[in-house]
Every structure is written in C-alpha cells, then in structure tokens.
N, CA, C and O of each residue as an XYZ file, in Angstrom:
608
protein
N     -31.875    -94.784    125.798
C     -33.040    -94.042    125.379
C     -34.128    -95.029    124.940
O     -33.853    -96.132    124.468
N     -35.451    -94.553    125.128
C     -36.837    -95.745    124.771
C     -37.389    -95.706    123.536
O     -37.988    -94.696    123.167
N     -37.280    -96.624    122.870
C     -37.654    -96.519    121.590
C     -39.335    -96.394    121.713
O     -40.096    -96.784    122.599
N     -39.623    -95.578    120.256
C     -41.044    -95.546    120.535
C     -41.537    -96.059    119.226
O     -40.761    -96.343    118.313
N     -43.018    -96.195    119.124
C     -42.864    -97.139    117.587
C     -44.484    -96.301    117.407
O     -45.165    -95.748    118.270
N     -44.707    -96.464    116.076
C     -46.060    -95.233    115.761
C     -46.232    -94.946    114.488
O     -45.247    -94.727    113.784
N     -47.502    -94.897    113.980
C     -47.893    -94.972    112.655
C     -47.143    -93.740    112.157
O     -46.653    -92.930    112.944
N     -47.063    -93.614    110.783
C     -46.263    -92.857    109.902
C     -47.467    -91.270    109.745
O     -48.624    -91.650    109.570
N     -47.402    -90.535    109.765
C     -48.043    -89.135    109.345
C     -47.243    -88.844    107.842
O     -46.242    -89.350    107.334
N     -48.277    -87.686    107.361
C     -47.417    -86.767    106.227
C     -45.821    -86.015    106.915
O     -44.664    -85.783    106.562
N     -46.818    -85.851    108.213
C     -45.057    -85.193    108.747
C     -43.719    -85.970    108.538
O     -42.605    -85.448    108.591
N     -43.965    -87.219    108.306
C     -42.513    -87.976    108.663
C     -42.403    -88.045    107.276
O     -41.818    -89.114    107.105
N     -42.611    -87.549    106.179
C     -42.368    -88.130    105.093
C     -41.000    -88.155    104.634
O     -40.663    -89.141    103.978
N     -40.183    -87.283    104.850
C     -38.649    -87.333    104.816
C     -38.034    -88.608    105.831
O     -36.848    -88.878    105.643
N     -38.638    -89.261    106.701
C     -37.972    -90.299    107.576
C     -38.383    -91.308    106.504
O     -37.505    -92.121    106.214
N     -39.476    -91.406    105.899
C     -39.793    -92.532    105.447
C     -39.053    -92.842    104.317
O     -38.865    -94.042    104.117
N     -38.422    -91.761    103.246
C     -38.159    -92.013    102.116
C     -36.933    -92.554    102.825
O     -36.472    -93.693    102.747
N     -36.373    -91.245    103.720
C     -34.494    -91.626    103.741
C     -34.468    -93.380    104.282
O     -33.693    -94.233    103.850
N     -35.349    -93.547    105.139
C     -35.527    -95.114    105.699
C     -35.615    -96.132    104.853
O     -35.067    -97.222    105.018
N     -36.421    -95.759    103.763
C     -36.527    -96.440    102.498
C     -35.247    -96.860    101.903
O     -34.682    -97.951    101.982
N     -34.872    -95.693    101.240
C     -33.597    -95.865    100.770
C     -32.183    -96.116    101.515
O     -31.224    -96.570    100.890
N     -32.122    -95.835    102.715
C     -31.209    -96.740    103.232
C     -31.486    -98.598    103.013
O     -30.678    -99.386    102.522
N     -32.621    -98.855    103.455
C     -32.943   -100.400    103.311
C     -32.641   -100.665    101.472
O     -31.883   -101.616    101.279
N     -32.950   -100.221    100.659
C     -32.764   -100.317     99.041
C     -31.216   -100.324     99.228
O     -30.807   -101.480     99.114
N     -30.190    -99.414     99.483
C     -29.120   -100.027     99.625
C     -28.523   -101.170     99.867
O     -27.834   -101.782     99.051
N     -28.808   -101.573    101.228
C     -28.653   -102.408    102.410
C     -28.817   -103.691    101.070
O     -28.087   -104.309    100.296
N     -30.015   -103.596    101.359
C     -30.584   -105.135    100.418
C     -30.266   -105.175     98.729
O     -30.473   -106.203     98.084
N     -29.730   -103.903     98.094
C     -29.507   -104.568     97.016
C     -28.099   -104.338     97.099
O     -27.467   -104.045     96.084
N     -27.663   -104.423     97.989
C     -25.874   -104.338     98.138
C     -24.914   -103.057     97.179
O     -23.842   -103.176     96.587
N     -25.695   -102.028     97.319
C     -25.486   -100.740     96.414
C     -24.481    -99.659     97.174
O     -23.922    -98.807     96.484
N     -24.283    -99.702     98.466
C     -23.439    -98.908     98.838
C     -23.925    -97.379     99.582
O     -24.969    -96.772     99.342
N     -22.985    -97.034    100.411
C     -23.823    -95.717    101.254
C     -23.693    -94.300    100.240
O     -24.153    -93.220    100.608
N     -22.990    -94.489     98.906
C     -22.725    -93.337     98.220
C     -24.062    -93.431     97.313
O     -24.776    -92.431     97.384
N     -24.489    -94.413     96.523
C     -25.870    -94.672     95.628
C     -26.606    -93.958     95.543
O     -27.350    -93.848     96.517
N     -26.811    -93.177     94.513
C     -27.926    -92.114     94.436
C     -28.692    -92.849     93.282
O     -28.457    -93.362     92.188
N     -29.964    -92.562     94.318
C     -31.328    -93.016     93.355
C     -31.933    -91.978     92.610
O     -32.037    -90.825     93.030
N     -32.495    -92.530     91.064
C     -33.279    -91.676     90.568
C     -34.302    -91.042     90.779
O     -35.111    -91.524     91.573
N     -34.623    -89.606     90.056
C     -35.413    -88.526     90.829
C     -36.481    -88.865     90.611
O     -37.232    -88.187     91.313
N     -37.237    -89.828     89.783
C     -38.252    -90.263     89.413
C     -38.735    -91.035     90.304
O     -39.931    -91.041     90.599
N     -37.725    -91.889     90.916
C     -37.594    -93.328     91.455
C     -38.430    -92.297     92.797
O     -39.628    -92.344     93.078
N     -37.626    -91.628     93.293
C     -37.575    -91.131     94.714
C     -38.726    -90.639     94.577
O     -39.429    -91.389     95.255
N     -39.831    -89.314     93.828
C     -40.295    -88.869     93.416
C     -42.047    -90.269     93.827
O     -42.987    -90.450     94.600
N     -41.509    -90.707     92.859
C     -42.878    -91.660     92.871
C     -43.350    -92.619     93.963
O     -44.453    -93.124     94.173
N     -41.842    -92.741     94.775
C     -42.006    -93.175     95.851
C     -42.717    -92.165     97.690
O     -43.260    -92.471     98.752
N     -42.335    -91.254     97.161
C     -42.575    -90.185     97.792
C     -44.295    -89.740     97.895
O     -44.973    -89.371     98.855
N     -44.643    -89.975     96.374
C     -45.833    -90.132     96.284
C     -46.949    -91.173     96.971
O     -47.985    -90.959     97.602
N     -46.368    -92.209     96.623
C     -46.943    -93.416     97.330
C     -47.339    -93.734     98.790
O     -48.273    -94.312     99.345
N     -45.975    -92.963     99.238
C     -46.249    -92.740    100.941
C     -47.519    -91.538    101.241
O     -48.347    -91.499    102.151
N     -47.300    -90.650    100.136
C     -48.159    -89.641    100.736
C     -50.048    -89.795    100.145
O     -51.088    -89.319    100.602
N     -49.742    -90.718     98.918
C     -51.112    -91.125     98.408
C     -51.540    -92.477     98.084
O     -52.631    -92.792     97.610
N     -50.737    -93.112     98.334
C     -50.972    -94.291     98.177
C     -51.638    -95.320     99.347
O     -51.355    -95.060    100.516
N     -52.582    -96.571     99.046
C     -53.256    -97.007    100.122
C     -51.950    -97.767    101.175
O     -51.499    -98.912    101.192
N     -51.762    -97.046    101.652
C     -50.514    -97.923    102.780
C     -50.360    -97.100    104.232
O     -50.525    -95.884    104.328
N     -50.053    -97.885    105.214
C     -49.637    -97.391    106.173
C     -48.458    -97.899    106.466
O     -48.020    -98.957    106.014
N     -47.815    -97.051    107.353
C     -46.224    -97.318    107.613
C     -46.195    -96.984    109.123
O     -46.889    -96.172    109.735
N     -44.893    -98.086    109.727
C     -44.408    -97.916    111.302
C     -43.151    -97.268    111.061
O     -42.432    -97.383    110.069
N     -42.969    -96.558    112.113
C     -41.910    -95.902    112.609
C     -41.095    -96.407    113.842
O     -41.783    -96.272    114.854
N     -39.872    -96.940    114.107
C     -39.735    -97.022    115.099
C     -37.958    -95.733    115.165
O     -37.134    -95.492    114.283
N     -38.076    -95.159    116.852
C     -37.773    -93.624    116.597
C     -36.955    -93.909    117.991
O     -37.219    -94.554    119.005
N     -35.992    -93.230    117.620
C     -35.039    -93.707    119.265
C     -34.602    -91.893    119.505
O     -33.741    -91.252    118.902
N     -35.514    -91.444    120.558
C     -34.835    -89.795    120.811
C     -35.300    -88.944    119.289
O     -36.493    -88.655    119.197
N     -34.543    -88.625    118.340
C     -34.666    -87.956    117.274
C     -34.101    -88.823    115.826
O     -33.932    -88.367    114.696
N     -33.916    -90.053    116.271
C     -33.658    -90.835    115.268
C     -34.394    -91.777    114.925
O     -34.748    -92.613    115.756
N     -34.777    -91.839    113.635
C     -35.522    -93.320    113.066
C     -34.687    -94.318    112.674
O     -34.035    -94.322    111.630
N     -34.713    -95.624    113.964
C     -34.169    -96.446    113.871
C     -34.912    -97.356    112.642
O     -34.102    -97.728    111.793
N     -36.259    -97.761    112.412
C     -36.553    -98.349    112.175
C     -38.287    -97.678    110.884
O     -38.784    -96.566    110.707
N     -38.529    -98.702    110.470
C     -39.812    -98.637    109.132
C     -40.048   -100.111    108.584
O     -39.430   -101.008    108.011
N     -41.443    -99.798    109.155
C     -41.941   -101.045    107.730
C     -43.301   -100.557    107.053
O     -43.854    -99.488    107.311
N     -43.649   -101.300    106.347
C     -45.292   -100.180    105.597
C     -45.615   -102.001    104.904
O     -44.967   -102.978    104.530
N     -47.487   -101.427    105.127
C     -47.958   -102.165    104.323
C     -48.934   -101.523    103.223
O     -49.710   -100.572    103.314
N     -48.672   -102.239    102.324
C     -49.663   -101.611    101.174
C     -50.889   -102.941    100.840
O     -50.738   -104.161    100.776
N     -52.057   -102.103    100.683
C     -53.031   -102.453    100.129
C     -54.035   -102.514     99.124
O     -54.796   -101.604     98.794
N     -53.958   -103.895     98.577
C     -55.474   -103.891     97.595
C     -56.555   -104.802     97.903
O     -56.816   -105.537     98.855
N     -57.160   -104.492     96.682
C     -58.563   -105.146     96.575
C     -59.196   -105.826     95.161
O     -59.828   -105.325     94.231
N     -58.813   -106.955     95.388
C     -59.193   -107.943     94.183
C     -61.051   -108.408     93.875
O     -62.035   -108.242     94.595
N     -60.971   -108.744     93.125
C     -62.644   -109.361     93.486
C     -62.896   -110.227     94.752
O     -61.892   -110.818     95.150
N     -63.795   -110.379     95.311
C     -64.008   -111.568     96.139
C     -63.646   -113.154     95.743
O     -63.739   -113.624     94.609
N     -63.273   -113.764     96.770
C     -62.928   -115.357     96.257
C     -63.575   -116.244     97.549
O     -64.040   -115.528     98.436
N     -63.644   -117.323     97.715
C     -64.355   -118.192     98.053
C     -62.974   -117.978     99.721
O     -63.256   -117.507    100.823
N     -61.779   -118.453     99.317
C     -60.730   -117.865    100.274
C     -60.385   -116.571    101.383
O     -60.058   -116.322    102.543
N     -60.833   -115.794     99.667
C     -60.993   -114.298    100.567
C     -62.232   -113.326    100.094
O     -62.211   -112.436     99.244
N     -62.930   -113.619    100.625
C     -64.643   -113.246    101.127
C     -64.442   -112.017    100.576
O     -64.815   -111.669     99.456
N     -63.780   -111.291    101.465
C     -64.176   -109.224    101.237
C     -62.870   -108.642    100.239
O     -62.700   -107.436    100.061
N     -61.768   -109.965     99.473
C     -61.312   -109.261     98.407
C     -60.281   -108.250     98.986
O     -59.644   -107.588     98.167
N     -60.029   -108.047    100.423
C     -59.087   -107.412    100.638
C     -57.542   -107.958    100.958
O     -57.470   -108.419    102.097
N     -56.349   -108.010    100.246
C     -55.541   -108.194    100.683
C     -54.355   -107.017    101.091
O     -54.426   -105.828    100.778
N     -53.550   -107.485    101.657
C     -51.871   -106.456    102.199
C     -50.973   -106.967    101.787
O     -51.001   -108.196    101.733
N     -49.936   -106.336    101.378
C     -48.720   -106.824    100.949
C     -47.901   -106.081    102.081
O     -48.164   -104.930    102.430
N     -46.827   -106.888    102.653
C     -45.966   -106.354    103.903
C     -44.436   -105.624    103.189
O     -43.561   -106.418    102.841
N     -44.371   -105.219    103.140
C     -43.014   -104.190    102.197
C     -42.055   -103.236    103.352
O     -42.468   -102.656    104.356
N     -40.918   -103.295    102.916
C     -39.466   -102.621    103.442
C     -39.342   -102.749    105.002
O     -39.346   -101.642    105.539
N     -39.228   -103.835    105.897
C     -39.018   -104.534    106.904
C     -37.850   -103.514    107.311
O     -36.993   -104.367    107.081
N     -37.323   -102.747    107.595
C     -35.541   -102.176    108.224
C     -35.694   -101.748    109.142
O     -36.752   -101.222    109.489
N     -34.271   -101.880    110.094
C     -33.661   -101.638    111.098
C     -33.096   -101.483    110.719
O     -32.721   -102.214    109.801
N     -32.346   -100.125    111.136
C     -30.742    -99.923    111.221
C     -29.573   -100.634    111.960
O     -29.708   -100.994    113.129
N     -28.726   -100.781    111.446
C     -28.069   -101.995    111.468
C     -27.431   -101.989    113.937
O     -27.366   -102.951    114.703
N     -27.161   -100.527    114.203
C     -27.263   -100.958    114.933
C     -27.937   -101.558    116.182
O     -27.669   -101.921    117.327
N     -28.929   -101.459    115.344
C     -30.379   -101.412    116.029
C     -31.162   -102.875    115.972
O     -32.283   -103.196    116.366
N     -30.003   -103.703    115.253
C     -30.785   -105.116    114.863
C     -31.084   -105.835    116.194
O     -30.894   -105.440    117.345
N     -31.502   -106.771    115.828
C     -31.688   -108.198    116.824
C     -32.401   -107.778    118.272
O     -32.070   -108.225    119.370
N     -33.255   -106.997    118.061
C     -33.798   -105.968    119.519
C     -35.147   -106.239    119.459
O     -35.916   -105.816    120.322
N     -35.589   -107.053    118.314
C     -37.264   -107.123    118.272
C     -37.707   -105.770    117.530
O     -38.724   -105.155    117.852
N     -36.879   -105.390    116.550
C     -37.776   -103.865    116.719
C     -38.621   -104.302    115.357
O     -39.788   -103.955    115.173
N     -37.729   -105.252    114.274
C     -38.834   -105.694    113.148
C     -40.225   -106.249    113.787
O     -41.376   -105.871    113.568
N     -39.772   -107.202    114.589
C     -41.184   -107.836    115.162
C     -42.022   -106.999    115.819
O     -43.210   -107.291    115.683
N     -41.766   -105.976    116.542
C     -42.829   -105.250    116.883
C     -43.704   -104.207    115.794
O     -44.925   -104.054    115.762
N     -42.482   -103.435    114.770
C     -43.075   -103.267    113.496
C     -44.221   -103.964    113.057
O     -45.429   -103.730    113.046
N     -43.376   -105.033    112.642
C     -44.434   -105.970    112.120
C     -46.248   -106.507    112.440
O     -47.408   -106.457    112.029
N     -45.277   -107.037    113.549
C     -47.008   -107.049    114.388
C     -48.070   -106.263    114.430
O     -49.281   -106.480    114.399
N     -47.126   -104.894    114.537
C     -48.781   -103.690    114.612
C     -49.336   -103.562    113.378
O     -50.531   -103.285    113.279
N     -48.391   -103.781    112.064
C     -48.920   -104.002    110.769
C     -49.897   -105.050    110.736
O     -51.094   -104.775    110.823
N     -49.359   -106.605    110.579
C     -50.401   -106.954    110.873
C     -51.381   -106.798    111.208
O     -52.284   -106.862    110.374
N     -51.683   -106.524    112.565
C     -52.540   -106.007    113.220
C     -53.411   -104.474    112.562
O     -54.561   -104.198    112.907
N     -52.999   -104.042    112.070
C     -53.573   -102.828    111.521
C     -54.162   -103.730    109.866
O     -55.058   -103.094    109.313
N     -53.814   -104.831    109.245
C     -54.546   -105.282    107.811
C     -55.552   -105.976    108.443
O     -56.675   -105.984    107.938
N     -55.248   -106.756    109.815
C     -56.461   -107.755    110.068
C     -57.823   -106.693    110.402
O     -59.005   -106.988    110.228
N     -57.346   -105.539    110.867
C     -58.371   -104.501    111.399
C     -59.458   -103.861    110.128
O     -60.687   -103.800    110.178
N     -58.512   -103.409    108.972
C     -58.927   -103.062    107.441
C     -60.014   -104.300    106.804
O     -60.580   -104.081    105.733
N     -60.224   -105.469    107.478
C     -60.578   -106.362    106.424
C     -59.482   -107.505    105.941
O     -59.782   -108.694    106.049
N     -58.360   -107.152    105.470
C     -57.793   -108.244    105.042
C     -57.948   -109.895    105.265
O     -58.343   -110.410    106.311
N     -57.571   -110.577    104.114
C     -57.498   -111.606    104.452
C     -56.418   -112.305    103.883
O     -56.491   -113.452    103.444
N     -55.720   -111.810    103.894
C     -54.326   -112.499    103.483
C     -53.601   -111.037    103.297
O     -54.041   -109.962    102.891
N     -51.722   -111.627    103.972
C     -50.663   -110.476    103.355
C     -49.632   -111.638    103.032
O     -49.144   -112.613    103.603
N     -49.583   -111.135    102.062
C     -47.722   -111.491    101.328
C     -46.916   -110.359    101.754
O     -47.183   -109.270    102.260
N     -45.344   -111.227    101.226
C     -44.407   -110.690    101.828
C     -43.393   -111.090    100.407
O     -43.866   -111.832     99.547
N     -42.461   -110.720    100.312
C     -40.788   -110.769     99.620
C     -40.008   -110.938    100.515
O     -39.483   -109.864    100.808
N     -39.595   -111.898    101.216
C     -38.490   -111.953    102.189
C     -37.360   -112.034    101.353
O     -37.329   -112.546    100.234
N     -36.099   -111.305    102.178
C     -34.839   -111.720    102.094
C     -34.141   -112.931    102.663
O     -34.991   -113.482    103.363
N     -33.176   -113.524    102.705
C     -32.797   -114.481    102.986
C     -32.642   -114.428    104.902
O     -32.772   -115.314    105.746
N     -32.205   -112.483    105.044
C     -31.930   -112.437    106.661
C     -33.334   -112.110    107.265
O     -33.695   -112.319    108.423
N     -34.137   -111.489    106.121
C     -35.741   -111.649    106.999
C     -36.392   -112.844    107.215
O     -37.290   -112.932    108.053
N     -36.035   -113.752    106.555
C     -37.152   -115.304    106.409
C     -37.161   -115.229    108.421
O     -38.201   -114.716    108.835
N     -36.677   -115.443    108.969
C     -36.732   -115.951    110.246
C     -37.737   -114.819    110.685
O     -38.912   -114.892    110.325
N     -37.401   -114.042    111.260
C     -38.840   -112.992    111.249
C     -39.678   -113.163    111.073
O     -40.418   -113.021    112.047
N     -40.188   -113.496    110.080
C     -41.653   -113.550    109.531
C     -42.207   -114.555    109.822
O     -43.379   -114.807    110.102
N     -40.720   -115.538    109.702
C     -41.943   -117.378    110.406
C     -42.598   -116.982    112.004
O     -43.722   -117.196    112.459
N     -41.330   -116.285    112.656
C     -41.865   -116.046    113.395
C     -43.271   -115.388    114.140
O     -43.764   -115.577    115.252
N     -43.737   -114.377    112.783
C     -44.469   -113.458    113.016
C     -45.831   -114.596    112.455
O     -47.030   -114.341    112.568
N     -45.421   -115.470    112.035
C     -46.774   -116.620    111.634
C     -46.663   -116.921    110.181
O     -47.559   -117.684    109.819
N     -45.797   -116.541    109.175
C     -46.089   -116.151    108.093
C     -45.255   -118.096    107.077
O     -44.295   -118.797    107.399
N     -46.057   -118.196    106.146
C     -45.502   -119.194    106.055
C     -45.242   -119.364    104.181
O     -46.011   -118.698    103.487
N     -44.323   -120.123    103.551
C     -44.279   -120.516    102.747
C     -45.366   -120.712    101.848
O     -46.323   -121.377    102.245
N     -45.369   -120.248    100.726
C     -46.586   -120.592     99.613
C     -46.481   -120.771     98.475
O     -46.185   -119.816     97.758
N     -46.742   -122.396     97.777
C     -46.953   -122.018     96.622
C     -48.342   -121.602     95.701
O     -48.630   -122.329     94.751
N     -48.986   -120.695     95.940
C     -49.926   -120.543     95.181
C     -50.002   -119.517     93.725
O     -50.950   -119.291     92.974
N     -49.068   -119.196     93.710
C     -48.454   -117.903     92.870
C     -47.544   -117.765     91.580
O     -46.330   -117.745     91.382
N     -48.456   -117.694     90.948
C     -47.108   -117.895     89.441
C     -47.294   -115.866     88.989
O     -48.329   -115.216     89.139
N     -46.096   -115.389     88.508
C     -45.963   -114.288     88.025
C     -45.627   -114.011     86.644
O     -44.989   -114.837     85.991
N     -46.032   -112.848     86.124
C     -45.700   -112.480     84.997
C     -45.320   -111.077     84.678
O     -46.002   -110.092     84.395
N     -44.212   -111.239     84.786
C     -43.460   -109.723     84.391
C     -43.261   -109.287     83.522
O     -42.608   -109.912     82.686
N     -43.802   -107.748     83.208
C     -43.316   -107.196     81.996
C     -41.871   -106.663     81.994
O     -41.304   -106.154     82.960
N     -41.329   -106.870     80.685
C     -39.991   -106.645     80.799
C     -39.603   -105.358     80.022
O     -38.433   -104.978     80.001
C-alpha cells in the first residue's frame, strides 16, 4: 500500500494525540500499558488544535504510520535572525514497523520546508540518540549557543 504524507487538519486530531503518545512511550521507555495524565493529554490536545504549529502525517491505507510537528515563535529581531522568527522541530515518529523507509526524512523535509516558507530563520531540535542521524542528515547540526534555565 502507498504511503501518503500531508499536513495535519482539526480532523486528524485523534491521530495526532494517539501518534504523540505512542512516541512519549517509545522514547521515554514507559511501556504500551502507560496512561498519561488528563491534563497532560488535554493540553496537548489543545496545542495541536490552537497552538502556532503545524504537523505531518504520514498514513498508510487507514493507518498513521507516521507524525512530526513544528512549533513556532517569535523573539525580537537579532542581527542573526532579522524577522525574529524561529521553529522548533518536535515528536519525529514512525512506527516501529515502518522505520528505516525514509518516512522521518520526508516528514521532516516538508517541515522544514513549510518554517523556511513562514519566515524562519533558524529551527532547533531535541534529538534522541536514534534520531541524531536523521537530522544530520536533514542538514541540521550541532550547537553550542544555548544555556537553559529550568524551573523546577
């Protein structure tokens, strides 16, 4: 069957969460029984449906193999980044049998491609240890420019 790949609507919003939270498993090594909080789910739910982000779908027949989303802000202008717009690249998944097929990289790319279109001028990423290769691939490179501060 042909996979098809395509921006996210309100309609898919149930693919996106369950896609979500399968990958939140996956990556924090939590297990296929893990139930997330209603808040958790809730606010996330929100985000897809109001929040500045777009999301890929990739969909095999009636199944969503695949999701990635980027979210966006807007800082002041900097000498670096002129129009102040940046993307952050967030929840990279494939289903597991669905790996090693290119389907992140094609995800990916149209993301990209959809922040360079918005303005952006820079996206970060959180790689995992099994995404790092991906992303070099996709151009993305190592940085130290970034110190954080978390509230605890």
């Amino acid at each position: 069957m042909e996979l098809e790949y395509r921006f996210a609507t309100a309609d898919d919003i149930e693919h996106l969460i369950q896609t979500r939270l399968d990958m939140l498993r996956v990556v924090n090594d939590l297990g296929p029984d893990y139930v997330f909080d209603d808040d958790f789910v809730r606010s996330s739910r929100d985000y897809f449906l109001n929040g500045d982000q777009i999301s890929v779908l990739a969909v095999c027949g009636d199944k969503t193999v695949g999701c990635a989303s980027m979210c966006f802000i807007e800082i002041m202008p900097t000498f670096a980044h002129p129009t102040g717009k940046r993307a952050h690249l967030m929840n990279v998944y494939t289903d597991a049998a669905y790996r090693r097929q290119g389907i992140g990289f094609a995800m990916t790319n149209m993301l990209i491609e959809a922040a360079w279109n918005r303005g952006a001028t820079e996206i970060s990423l959180d790689a995992t240890k099994s995404g790092r290769a991906l992303y070099i691939k996709c151009g993305f490179k190592d940085s130290d420019e970034c110190m954080v501060l978390v509230r605890n």
